[in-house]
C-alpha positions in Angstrom: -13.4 22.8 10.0 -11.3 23.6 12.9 -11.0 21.3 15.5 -7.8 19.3 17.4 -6.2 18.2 14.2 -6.6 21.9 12.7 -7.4 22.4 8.8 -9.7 19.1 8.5 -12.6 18.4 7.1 -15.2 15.3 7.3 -17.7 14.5 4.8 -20.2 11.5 4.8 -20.5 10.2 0.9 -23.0 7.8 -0.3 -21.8 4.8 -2.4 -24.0 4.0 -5.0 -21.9 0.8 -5.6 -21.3 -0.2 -2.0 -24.5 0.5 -1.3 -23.5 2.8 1.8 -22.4 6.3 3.5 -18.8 6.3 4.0 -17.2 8.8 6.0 -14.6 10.8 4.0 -11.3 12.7 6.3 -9.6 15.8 4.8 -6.5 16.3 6.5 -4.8 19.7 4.6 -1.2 19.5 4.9 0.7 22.5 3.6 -0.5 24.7 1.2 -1.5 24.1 -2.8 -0.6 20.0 -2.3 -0.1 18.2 -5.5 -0.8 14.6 -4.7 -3.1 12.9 -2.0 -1.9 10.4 0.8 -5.0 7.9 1.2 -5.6 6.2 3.9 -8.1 3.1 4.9 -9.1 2.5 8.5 -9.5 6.1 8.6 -11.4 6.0 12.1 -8.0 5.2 13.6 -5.3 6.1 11.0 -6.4 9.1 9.9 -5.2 11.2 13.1 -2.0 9.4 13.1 -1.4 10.1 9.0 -1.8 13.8 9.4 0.2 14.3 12.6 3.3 12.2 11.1 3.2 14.5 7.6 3.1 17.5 9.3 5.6 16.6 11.5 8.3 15.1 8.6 7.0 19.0 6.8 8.6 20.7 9.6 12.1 20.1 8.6 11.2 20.0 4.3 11.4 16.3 4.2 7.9 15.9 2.6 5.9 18.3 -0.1 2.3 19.6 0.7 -0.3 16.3 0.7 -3.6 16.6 1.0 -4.6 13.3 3.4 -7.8 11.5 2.9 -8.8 9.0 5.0 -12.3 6.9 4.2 -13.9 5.0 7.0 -17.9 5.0 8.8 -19.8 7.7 10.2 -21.5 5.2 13.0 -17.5 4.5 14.3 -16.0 6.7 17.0 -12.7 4.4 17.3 -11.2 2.1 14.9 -12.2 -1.2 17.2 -15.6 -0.4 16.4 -15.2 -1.1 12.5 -14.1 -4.1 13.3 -16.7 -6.0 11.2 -17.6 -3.7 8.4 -14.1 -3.0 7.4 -13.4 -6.5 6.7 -16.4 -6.3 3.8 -14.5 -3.2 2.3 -10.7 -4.7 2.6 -11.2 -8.5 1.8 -11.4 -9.9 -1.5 -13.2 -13.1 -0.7 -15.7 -14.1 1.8 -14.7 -15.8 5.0 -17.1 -18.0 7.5 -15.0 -15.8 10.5 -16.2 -12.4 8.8 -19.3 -11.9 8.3 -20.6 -10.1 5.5 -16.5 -10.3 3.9 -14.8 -10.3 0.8 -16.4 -7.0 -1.0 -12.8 -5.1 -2.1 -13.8 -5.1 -5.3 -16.7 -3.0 -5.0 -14.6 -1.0 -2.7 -12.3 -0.6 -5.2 -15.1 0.7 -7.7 -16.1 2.9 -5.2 -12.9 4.7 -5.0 -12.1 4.6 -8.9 -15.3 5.9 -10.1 -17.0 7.6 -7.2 -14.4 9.0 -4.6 -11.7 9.7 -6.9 -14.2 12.5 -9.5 -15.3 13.7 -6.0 -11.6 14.6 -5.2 -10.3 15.4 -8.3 -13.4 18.3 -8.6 -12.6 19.6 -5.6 -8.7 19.2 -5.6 -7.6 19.0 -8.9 -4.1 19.7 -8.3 -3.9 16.7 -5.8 -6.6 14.1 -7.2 -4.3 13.0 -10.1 -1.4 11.4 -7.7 -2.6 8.7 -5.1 -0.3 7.0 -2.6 -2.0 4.2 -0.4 -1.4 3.6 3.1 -2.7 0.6 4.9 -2.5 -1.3 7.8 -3.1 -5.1 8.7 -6.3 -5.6 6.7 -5.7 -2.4 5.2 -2.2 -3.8 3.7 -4.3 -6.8 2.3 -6.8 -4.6 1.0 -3.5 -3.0 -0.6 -1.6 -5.6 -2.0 -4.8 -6.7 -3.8 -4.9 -3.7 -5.3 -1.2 -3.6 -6.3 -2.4 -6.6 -8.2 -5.4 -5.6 -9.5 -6.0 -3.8 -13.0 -8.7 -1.5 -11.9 -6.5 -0.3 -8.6 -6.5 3.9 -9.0 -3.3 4.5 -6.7 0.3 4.5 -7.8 2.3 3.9 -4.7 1.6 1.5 -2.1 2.4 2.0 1.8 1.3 -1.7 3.2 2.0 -2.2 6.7 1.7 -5.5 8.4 -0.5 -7.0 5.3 -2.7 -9.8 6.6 -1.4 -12.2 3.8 -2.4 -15.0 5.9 -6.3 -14.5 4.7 -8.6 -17.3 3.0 -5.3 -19.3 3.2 -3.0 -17.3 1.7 -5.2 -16.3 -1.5 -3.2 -13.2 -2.8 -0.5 -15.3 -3.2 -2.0 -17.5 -5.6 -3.4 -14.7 -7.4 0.2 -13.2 -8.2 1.1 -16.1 -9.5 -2.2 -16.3 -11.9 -1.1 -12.4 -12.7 2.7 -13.2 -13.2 1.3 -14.3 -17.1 -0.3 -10.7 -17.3 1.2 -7.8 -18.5 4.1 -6.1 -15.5 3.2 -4.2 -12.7 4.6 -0.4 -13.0 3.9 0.7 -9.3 5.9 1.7 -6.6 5.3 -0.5 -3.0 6.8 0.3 0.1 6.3 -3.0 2.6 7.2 -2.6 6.3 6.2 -5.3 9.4 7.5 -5.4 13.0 9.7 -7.9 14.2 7.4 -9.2 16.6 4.8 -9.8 14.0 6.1 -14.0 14.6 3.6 -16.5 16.4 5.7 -15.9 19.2 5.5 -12.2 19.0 1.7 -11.7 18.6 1.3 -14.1 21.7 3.5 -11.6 24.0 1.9 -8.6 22.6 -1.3 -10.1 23.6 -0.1 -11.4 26.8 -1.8 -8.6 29.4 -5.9 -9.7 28.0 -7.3 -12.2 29.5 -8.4 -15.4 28.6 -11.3 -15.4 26.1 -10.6 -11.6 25.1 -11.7 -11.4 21.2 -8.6 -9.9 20.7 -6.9 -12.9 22.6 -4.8 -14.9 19.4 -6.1 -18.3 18.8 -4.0 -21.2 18.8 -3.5 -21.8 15.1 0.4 -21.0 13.7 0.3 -17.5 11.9 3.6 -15.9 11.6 3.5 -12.5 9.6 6.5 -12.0 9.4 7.4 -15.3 7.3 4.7 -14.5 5.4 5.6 -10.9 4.2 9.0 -12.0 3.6 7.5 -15.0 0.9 5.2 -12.2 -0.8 8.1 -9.6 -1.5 10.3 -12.8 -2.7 7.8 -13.6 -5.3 7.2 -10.1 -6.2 10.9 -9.9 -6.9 10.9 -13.0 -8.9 9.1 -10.9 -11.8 12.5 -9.1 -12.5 10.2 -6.5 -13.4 12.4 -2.8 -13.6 9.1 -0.8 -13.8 7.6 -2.5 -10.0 10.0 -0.9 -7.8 9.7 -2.5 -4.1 11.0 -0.9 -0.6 11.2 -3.1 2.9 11.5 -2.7 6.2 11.5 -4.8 9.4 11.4 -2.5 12.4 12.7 -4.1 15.4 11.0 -4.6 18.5 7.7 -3.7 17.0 4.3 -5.7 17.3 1.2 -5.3 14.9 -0.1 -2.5 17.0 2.7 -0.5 17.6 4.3 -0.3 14.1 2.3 1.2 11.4 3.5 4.9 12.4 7.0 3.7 12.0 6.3 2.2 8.5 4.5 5.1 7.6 7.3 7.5 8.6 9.7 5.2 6.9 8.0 4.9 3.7 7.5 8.7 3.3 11.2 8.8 3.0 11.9 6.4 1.3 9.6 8.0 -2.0 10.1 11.9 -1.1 13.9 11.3 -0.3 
């Protein structure tokens, strides 16, 4: 298909185990790629994912991908997924979410139904996953990381919402700290103004009662990213290799390009 973004392509796949029509991106990025850059939220990342790896191609500093981006064919933006991606990126239910805490079936959904659909079509590319997610997207990620079923190899987590179902993925690291060691790679990058302080400022121009207006319990990201990677590290494990980054001057909104951009170079460096 032809269109603004160029060579892209969108397909609408039914999910036997979700039980629903995804919408599948195909962002072609140089020729013959030989791994895929996968991307969540695709309704508002995808556009963003492709423009920054053909940009960092320009100049060699990145092979060919092939980008694939999975979000809803009813969504023109990403603020209208607001509620169904939390039942694909949340691995338990929450009273605030309605319909939340389905990543494991997500997760099934990509390992045995989106992954053969890739792999027949691209089968240069559909053996080498990287995963690129943002806010919920990072949660969705850092479950994976943990999880033994997860089909990516490297992790690009921006701004993880660790704070969910208070603070659940960090209990279950500890419960997998007994299991046998991770052997990923993880790239983990948050803005500086990702603090209580810094969320409220970011939010500062909505007005009172917006949905998107922060409520007044404590939730400082930041902090929180900077507890997961610590206990992560704890594992002395040699084969999880882990890459940071805290961009200054950033808020939630305005920082998953960077991290993106950053983590590329960081692995293709």
């Amino acid at each position: 298909m032809s269109n603004s973004l160029g060579e892209t392509e969108l397909h609408d796949l039914w999910s036997e185990t979700v039980g629903d029509t995804f919408r599948v991106f195909i962002g072609h990025c140089g020729p013959d790629p030989g791994a895929i850059l996968f991307v969540t939220d695709a309704n508002g990342l995808f556009g963003l994912a492709v423009d920054t790896v053909r940009l960092m191609q320009i100049p060699g500093l990145i092979p060919s991908l092939l980008v694939v981006g999975v979000g809803y064919p009813d969504a023109d933006t990403l603020i209208d997924t607001a509620e169904i991606r939390a039942r694909d990126l949340t691995p338990t239910s929450s009273r605030h979410f309605e319909g939340s805490g389905h990543a494991d079936e997500f997760i099934t959904f990509i390992r045995t139904e989106l992954r053969p659909w890739l792999s027949d079509r691209y089968p240069a590319a559909g053996d080498h996953l990287t995963y690129f997610g943002h806010s919920l997207g990072g949660l969705f990620g850092a479950y994976s990381l943990l999880a033994d079923t997860a089909p990516f190899e490297r992790y690009i987590l921006s701004s993880p919402s660790l704070w969910w179902d208070n603070e659940m993925v960090f209990d279950l690291e500890r419960e997998c700290a007994d299991q046998p060691d991770l052997c990923s790679e993880v790239f983990f990058g948050i803005g500086m103004l990702e603090t209580d302080a810094g969320r409220r400022l970011e939010a500062a121009k909505l007005p009172e009662g917006h949905p998107a207006k922060p409520p007044p319990v404590q939730l400082d990201m930041v902090d929180d990213l900077r507890r997961f990677i610590a206990q992560l590290r704890s594992r002395n494990n040699a084969d999880l290799k882990i890459g940071s980054i805290e961009v200054p001057d950033e808020f939630h909104a305005t920082v998953p390009g960077v991290v993106l951009n950053r983590a590329l170079r960081h692995f293709y460096a």
